[in-house]
N, CA, C and O atoms as a Maestro MAE file, in Angstrom:
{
 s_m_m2io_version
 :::
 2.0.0
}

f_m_ct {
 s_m_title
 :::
 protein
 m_atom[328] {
  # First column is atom index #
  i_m_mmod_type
  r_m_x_coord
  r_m_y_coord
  r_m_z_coord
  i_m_residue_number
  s_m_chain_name
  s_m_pdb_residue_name
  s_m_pdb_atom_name
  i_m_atomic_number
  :::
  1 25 92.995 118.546 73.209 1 A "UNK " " N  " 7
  2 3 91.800 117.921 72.680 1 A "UNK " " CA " 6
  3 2 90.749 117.883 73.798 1 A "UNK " " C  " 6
  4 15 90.972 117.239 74.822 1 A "UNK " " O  " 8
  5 25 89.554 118.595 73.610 2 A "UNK " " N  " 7
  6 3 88.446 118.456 74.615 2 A "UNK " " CA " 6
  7 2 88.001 116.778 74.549 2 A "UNK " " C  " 6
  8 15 88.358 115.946 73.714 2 A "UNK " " O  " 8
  9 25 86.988 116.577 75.879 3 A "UNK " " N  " 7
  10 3 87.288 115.545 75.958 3 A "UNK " " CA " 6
  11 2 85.915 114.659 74.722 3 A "UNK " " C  " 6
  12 15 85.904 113.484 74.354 3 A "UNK " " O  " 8
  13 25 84.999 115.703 74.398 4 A "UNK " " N  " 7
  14 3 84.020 115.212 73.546 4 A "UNK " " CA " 6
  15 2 84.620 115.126 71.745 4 A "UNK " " C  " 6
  16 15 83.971 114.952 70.713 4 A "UNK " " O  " 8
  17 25 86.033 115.323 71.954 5 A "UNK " " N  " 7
  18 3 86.794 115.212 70.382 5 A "UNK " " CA " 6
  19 2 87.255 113.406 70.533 5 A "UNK " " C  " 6
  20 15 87.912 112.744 69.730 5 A "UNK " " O  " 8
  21 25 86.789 113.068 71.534 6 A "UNK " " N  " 7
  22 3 87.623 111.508 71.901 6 A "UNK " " CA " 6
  23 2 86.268 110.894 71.267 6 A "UNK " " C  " 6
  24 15 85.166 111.326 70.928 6 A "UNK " " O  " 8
  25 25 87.099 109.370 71.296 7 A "UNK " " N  " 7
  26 3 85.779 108.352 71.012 7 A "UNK " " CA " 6
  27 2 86.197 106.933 71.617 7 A "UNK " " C  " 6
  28 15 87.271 106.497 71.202 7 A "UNK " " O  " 8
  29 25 85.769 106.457 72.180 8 A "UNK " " N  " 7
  30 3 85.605 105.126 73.297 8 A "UNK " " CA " 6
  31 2 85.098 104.041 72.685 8 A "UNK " " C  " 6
  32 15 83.939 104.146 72.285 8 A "UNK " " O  " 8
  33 25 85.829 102.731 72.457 9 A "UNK " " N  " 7
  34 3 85.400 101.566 71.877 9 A "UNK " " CA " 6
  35 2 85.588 100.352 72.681 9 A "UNK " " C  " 6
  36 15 86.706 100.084 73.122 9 A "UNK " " O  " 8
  37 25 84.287 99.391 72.965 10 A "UNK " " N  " 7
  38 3 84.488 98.659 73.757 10 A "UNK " " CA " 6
  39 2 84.043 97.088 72.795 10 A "UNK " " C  " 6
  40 15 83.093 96.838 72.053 10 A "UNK " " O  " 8
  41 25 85.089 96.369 73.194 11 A "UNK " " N  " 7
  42 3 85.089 95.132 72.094 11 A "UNK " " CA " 6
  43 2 84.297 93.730 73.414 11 A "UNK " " C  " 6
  44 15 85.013 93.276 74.306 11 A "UNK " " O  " 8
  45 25 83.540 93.500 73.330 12 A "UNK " " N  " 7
  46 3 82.951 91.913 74.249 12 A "UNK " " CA " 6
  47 2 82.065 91.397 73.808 12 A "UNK " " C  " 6
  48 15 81.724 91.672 72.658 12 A "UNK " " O  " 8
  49 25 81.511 90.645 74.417 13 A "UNK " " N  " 7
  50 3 80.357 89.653 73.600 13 A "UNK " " CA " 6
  51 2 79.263 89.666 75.060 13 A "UNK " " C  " 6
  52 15 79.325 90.222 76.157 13 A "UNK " " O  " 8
  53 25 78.615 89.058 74.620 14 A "UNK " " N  " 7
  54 3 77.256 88.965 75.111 14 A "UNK " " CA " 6
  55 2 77.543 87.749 76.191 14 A "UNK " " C  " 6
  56 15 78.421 86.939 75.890 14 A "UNK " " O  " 8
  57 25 76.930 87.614 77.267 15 A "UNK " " N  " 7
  58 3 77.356 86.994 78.773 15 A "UNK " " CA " 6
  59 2 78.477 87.491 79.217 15 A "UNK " " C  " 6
  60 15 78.622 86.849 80.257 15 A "UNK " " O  " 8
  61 25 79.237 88.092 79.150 16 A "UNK " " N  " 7
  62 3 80.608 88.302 79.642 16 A "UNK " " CA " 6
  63 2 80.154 89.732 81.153 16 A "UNK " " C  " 6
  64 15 79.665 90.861 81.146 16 A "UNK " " O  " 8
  65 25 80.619 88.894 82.092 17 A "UNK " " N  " 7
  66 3 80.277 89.700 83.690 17 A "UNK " " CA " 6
  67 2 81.403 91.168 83.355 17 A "UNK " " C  " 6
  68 15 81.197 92.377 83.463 17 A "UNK " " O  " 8
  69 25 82.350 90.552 83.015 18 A "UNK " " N  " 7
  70 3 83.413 91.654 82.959 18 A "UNK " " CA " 6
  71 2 83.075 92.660 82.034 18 A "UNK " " C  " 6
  72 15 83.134 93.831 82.407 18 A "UNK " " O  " 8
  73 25 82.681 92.346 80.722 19 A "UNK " " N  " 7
  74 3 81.703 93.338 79.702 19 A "UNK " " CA " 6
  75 2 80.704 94.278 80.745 19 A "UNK " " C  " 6
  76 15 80.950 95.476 80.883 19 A "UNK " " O  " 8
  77 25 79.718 93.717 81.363 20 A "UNK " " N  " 7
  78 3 79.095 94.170 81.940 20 A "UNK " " CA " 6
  79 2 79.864 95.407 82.689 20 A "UNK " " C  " 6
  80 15 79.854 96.558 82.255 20 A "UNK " " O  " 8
  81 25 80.500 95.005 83.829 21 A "UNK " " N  " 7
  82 3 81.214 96.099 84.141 21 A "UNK " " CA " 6
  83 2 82.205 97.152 83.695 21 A "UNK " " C  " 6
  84 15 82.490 98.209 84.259 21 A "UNK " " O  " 8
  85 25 82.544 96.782 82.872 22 A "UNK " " N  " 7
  86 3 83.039 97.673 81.772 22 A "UNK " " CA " 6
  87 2 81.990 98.557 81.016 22 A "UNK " " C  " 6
  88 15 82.080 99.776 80.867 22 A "UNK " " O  " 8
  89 25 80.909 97.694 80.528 23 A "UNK " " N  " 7
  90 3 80.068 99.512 80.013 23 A "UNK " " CA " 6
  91 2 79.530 99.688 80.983 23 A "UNK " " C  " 6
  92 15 78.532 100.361 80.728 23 A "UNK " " O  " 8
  93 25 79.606 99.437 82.192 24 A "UNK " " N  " 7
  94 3 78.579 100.410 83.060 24 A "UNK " " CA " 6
  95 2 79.857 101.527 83.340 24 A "UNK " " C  " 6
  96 15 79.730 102.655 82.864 24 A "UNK " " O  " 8
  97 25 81.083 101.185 84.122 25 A "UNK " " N  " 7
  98 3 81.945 102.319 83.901 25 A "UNK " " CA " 6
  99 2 81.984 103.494 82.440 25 A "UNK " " C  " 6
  100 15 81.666 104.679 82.545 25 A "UNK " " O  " 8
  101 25 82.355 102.960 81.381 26 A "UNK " " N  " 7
  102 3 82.445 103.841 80.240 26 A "UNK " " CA " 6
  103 2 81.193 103.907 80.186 26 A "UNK " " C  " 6
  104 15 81.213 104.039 78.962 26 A "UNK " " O  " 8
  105 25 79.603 103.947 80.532 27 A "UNK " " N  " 7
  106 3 78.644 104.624 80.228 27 A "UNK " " CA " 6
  107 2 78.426 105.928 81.176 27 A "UNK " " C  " 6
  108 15 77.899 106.964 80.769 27 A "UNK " " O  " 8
  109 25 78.945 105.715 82.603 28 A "UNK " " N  " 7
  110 3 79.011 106.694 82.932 28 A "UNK " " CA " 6
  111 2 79.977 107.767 83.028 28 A "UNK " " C  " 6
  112 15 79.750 108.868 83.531 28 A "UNK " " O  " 8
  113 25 81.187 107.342 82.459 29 A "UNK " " N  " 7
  114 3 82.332 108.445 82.184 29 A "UNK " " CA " 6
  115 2 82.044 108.611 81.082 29 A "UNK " " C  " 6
  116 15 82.403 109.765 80.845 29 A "UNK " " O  " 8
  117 25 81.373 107.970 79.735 30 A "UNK " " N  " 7
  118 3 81.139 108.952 79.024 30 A "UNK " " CA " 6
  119 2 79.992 109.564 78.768 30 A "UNK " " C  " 6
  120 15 79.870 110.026 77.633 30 A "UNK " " O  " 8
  121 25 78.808 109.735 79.784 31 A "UNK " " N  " 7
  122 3 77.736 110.002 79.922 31 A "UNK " " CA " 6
  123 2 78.362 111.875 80.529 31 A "UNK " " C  " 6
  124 15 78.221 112.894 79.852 31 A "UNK " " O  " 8
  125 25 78.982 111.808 81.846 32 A "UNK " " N  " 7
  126 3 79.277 113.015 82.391 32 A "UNK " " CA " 6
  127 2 80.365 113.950 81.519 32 A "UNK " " C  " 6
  128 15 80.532 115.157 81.694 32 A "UNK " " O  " 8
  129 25 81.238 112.909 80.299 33 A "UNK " " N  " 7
  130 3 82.407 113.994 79.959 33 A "UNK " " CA " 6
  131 2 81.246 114.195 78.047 33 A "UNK " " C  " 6
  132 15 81.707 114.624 76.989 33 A "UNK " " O  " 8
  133 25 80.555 113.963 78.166 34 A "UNK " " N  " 7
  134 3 79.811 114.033 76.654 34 A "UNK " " CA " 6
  135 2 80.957 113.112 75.379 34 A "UNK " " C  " 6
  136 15 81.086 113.421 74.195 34 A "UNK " " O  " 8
  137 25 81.514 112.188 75.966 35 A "UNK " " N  " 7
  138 3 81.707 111.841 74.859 35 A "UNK " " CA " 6
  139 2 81.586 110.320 74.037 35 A "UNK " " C  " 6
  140 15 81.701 109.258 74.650 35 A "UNK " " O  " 8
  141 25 81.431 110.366 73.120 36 A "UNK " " N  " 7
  142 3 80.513 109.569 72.473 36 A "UNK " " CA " 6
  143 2 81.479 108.042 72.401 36 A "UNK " " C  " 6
  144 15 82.706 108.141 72.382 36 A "UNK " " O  " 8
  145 25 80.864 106.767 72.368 37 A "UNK " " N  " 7
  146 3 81.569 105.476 72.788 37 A "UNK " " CA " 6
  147 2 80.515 103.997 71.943 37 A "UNK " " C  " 6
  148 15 79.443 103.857 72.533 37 A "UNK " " O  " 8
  149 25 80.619 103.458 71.298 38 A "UNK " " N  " 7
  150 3 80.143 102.268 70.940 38 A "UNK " " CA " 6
  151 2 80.772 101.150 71.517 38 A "UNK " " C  " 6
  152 15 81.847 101.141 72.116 38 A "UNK " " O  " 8
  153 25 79.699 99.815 71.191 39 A "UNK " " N  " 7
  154 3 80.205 98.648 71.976 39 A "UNK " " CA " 6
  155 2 80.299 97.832 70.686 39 A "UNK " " C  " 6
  156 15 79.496 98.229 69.842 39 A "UNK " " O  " 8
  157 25 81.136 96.697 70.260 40 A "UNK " " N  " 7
  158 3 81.559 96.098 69.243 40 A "UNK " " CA " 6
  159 2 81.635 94.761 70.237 40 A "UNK " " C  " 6
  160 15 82.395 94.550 71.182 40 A "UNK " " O  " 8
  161 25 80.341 93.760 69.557 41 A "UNK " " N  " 7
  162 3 80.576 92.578 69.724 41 A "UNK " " CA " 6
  163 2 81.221 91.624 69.296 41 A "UNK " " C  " 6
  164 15 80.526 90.943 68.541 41 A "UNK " " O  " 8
  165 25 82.629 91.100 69.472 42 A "UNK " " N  " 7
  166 3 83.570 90.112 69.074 42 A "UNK " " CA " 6
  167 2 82.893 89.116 68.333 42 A "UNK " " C  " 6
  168 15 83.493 88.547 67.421 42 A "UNK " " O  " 8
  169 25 81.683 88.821 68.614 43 A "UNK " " N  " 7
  170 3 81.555 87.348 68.062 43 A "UNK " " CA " 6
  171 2 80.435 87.355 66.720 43 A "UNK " " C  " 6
  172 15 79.668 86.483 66.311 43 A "UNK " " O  " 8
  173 25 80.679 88.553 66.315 44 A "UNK " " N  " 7
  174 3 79.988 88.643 64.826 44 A "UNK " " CA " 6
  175 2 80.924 88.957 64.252 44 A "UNK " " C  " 6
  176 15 80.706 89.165 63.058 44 A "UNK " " O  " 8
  177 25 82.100 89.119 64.630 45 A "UNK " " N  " 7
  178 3 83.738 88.841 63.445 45 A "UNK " " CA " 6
  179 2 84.668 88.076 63.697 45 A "UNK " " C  " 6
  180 15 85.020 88.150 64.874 45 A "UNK " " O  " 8
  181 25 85.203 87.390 63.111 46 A "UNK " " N  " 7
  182 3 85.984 86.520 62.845 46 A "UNK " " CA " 6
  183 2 87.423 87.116 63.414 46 A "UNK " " C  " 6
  184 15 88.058 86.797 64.419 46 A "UNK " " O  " 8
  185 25 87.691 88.085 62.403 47 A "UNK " " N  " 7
  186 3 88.832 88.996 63.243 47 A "UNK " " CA " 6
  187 2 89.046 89.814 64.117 47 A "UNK " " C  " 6
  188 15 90.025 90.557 64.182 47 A "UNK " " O  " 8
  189 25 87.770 89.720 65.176 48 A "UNK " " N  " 7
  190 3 88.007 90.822 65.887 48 A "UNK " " CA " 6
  191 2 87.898 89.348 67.144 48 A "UNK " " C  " 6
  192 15 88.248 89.528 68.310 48 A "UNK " " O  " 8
  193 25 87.385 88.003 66.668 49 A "UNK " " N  " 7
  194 3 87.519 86.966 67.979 49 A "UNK " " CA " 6
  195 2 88.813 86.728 67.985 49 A "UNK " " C  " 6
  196 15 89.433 86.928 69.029 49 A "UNK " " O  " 8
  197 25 89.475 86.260 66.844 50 A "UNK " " N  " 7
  198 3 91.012 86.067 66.934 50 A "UNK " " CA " 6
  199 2 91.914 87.377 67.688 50 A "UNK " " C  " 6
  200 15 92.896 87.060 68.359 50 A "UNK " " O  " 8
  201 25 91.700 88.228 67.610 51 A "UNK " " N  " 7
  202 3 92.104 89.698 67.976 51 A "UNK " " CA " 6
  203 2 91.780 89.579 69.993 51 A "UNK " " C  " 6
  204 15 92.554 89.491 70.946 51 A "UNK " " O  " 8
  205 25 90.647 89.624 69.906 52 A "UNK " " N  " 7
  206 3 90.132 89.924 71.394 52 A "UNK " " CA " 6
  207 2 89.955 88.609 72.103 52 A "UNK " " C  " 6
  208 15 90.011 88.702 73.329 52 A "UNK " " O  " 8
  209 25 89.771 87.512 71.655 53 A "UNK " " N  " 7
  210 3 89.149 86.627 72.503 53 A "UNK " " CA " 6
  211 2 89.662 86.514 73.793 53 A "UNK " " C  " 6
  212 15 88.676 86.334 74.508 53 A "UNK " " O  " 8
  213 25 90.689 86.522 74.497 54 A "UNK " " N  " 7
  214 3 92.093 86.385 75.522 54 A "UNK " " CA " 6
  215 2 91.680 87.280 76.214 54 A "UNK " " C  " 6
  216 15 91.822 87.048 77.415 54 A "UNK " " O  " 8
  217 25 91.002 88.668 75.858 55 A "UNK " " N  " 7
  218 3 91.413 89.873 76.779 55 A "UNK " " CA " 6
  219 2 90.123 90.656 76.603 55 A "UNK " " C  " 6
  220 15 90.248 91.844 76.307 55 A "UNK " " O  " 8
  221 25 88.606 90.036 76.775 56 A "UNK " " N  " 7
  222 3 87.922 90.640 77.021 56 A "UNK " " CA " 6
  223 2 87.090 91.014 78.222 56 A "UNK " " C  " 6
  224 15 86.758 90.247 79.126 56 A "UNK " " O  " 8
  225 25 86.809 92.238 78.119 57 A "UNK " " N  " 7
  226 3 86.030 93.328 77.489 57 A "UNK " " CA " 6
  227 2 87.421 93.926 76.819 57 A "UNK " " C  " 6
  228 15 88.428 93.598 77.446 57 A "UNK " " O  " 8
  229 25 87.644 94.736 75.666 58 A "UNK " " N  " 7
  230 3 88.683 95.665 75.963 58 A "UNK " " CA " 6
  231 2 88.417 96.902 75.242 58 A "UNK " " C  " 6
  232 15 87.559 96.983 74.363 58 A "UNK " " O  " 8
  233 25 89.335 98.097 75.711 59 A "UNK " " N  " 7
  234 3 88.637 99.548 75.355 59 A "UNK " " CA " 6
  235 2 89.297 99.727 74.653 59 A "UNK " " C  " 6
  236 15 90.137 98.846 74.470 59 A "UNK " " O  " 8
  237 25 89.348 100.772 73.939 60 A "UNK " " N  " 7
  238 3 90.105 101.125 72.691 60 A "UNK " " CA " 6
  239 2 89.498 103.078 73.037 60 A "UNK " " C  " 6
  240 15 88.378 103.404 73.429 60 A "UNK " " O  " 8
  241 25 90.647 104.001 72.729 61 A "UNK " " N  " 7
  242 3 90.593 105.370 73.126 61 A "UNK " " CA " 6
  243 2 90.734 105.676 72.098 61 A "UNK " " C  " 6
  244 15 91.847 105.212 71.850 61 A "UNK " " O  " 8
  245 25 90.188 106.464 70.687 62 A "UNK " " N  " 7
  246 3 90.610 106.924 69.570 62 A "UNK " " CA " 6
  247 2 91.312 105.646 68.807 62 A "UNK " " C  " 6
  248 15 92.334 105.688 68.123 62 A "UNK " " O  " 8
  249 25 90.686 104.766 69.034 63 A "UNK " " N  " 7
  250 3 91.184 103.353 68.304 63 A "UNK " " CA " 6
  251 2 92.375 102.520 68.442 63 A "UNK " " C  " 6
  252 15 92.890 101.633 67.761 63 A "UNK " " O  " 8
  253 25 92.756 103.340 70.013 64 A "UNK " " N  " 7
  254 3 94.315 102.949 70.662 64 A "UNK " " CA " 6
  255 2 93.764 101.970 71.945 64 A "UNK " " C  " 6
  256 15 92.929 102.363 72.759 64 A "UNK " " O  " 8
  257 25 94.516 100.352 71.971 65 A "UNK " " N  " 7
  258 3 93.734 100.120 72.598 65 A "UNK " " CA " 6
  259 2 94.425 100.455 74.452 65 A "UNK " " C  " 6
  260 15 95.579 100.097 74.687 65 A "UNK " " O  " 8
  261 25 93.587 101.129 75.577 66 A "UNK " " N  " 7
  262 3 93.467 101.066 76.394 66 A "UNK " " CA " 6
  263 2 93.760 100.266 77.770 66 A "UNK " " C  " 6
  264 15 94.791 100.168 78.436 66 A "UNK " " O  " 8
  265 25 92.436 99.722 77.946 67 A "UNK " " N  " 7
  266 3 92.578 98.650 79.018 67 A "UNK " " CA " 6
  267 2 92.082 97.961 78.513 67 A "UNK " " C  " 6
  268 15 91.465 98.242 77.485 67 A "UNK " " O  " 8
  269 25 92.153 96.349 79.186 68 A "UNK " " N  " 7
  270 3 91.925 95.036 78.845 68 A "UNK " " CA " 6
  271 2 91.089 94.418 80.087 68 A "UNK " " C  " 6
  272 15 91.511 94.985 81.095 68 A "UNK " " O  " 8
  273 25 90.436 93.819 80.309 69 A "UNK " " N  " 7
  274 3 89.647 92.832 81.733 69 A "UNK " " CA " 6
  275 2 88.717 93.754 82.141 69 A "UNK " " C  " 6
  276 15 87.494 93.819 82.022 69 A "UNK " " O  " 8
  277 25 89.770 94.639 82.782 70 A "UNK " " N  " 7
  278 3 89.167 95.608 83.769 70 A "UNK " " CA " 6
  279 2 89.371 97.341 83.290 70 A "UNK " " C  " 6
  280 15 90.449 97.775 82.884 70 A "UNK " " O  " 8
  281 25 88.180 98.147 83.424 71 A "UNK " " N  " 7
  282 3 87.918 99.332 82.925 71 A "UNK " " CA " 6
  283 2 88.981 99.884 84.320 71 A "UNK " " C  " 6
  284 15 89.115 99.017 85.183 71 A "UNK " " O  " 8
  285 25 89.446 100.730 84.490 72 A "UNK " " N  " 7
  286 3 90.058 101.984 85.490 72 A "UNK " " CA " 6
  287 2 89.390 102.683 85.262 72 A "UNK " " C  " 6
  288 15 89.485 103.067 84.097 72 A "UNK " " O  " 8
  289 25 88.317 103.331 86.076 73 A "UNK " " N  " 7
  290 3 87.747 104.573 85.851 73 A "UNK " " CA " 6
  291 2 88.844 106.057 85.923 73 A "UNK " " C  " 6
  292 15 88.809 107.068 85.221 73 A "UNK " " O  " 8
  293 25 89.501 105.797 86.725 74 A "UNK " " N  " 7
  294 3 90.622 107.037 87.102 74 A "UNK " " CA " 6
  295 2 91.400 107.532 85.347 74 A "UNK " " C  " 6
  296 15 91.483 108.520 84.617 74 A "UNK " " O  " 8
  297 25 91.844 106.016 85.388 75 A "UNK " " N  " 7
  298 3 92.965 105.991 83.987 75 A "UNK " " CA " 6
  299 2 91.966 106.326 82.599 75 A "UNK " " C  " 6
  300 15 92.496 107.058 81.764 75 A "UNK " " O  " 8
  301 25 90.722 105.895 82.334 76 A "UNK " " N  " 7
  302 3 89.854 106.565 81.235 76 A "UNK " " CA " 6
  303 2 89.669 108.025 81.521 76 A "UNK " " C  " 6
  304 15 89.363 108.739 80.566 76 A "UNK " " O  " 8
  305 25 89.817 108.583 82.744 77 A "UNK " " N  " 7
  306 3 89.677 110.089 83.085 77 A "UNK " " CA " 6
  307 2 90.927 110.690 82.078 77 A "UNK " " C  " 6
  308 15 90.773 111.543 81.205 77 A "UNK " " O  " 8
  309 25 91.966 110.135 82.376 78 A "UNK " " N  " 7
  310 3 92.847 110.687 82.353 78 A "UNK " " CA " 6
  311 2 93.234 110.910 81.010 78 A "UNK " " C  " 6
  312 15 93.779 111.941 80.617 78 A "UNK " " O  " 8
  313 25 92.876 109.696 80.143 79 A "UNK " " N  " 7
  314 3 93.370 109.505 78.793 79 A "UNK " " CA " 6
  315 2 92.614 110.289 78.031 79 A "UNK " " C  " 6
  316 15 93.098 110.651 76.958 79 A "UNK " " O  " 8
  317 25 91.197 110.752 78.418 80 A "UNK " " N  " 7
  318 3 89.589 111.274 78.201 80 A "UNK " " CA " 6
  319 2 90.029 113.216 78.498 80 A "UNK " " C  " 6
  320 15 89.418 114.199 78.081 80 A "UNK " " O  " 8
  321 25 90.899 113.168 79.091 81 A "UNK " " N  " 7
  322 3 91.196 114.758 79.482 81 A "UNK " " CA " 6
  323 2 92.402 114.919 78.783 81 A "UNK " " C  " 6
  324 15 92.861 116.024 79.076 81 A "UNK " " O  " 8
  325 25 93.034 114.395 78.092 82 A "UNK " " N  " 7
  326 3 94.354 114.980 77.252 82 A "UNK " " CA " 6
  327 2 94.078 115.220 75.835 82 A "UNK " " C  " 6
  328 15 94.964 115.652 75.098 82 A "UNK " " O  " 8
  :::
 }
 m_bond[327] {
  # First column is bond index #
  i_m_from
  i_m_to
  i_m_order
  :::
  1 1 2 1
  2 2 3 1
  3 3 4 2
  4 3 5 1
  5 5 6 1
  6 6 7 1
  7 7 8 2
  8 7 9 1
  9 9 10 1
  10 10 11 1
  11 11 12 2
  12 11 13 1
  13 13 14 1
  14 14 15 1
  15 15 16 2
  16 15 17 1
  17 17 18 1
  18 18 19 1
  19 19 20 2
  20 19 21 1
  21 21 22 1
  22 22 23 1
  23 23 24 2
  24 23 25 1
  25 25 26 1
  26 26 27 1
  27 27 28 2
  28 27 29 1
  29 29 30 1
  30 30 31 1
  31 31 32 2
  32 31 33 1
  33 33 34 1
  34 34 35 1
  35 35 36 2
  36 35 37 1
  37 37 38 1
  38 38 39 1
  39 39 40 2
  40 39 41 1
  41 41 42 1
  42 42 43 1
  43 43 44 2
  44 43 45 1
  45 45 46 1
  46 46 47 1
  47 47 48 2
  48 47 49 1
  49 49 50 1
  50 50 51 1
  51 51 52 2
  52 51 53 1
  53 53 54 1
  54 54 55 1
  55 55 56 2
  56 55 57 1
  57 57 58 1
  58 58 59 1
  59 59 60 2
  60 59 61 1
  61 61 62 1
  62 62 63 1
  63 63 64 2
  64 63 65 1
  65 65 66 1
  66 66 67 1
  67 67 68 2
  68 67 69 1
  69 69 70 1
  70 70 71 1
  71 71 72 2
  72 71 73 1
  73 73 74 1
  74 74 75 1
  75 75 76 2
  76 75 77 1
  77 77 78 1
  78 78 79 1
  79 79 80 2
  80 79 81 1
  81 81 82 1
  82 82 83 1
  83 83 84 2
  84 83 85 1
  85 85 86 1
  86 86 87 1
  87 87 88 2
  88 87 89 1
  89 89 90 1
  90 90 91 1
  91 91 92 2
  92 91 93 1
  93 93 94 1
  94 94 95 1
  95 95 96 2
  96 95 97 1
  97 97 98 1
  98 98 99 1
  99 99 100 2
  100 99 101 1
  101 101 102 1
  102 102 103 1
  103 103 104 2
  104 103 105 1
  105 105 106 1
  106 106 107 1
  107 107 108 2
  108 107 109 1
  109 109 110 1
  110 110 111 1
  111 111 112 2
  112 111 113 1
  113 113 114 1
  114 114 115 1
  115 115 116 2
  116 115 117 1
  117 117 118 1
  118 118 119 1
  119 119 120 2
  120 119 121 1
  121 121 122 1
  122 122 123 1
  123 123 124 2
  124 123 125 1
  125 125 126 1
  126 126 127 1
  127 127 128 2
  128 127 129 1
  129 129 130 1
  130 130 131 1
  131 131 132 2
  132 131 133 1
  133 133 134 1
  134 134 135 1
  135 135 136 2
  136 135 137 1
  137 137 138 1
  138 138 139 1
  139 139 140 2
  140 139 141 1
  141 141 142 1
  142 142 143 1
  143 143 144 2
  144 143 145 1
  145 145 146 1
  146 146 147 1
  147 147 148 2
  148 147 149 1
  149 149 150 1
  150 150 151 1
  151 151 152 2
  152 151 153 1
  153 153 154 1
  154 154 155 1
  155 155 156 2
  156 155 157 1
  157 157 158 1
  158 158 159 1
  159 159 160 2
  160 159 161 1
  161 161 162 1
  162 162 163 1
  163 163 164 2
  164 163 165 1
  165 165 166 1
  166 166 167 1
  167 167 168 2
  168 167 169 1
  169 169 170 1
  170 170 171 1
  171 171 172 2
  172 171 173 1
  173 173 174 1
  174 174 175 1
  175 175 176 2
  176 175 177 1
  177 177 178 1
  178 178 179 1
  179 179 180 2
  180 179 181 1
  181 181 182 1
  182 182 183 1
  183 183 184 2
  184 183 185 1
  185 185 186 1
  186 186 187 1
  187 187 188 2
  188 187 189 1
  189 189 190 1
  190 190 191 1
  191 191 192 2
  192 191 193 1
  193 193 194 1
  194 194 195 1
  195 195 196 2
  196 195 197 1
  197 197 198 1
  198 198 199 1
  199 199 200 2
  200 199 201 1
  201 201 202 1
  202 202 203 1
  203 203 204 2
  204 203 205 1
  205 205 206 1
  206 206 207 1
  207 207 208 2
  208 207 209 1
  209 209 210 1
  210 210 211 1
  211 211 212 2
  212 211 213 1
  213 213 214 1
  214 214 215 1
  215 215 216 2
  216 215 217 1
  217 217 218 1
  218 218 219 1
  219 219 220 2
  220 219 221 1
  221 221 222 1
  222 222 223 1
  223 223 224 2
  224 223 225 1
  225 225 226 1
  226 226 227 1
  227 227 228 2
  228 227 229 1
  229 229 230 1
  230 230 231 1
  231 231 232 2
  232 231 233 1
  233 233 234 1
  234 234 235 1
  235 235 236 2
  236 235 237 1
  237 237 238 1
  238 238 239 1
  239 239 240 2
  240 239 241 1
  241 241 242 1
  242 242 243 1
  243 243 244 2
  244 243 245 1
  245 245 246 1
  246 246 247 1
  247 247 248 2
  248 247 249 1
  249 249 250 1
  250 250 251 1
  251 251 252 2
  252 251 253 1
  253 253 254 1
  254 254 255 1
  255 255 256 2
  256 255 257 1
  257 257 258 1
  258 258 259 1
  259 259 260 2
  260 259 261 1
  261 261 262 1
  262 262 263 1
  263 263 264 2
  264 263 265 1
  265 265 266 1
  266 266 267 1
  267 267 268 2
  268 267 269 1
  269 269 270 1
  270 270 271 1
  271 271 272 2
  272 271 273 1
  273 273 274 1
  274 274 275 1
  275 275 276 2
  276 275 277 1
  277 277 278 1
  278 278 279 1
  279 279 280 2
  280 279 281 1
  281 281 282 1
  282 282 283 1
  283 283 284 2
  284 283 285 1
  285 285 286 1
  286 286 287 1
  287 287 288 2
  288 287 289 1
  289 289 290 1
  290 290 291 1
  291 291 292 2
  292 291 293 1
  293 293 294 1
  294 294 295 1
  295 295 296 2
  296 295 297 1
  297 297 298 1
  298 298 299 1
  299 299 300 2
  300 299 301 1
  301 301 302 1
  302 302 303 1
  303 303 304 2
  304 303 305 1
  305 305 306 1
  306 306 307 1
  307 307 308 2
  308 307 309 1
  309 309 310 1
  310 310 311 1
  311 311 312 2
  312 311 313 1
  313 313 314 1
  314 314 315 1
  315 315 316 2
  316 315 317 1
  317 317 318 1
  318 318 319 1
  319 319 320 2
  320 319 321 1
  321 321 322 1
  322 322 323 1
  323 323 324 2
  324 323 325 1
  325 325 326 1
  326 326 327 1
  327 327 328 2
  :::
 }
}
């Protein structure tokens, strides 16, 4: 799978420092590998606060979720190239 067949989902809310650093990583890994990524704010669903609240920012790779707190730039390479 090239890496622009992937899709990157990032679940946080608004003030969150760790959000912050999290899309600045996935904006620029998926800025250089072309592939496309939305951000999903927890706190306009009900089930996605019960779901995430504990473990945000968190990524989701093809809707698998990823990492949690903290983005790995290395480890999104990696998952992003298979």
């Amino acid at each position: 799978m090239a890496p622009q067949d992937h899709r990157i989902t990032l679940y946080g809310k608004p003030g969150c420092h760790l959000c912050d650093d999290a899309r600045a990583v996935i904006g620029r890994v998926a800025a250089e590998l072309g592939v496309p990524w939305e951000e999903r704010d927890i706190t306009l669903s009900e089930e996605d606060q019960a779901k995430y609240w504990e473990m945000i920012p968190v990524t989701l790779v093809d809707g698998v979720q990823h990492d949690f707190w903290r983005v790995d730039e290395g480890r999104l390479r990696a998952a992003l190239a298979r």
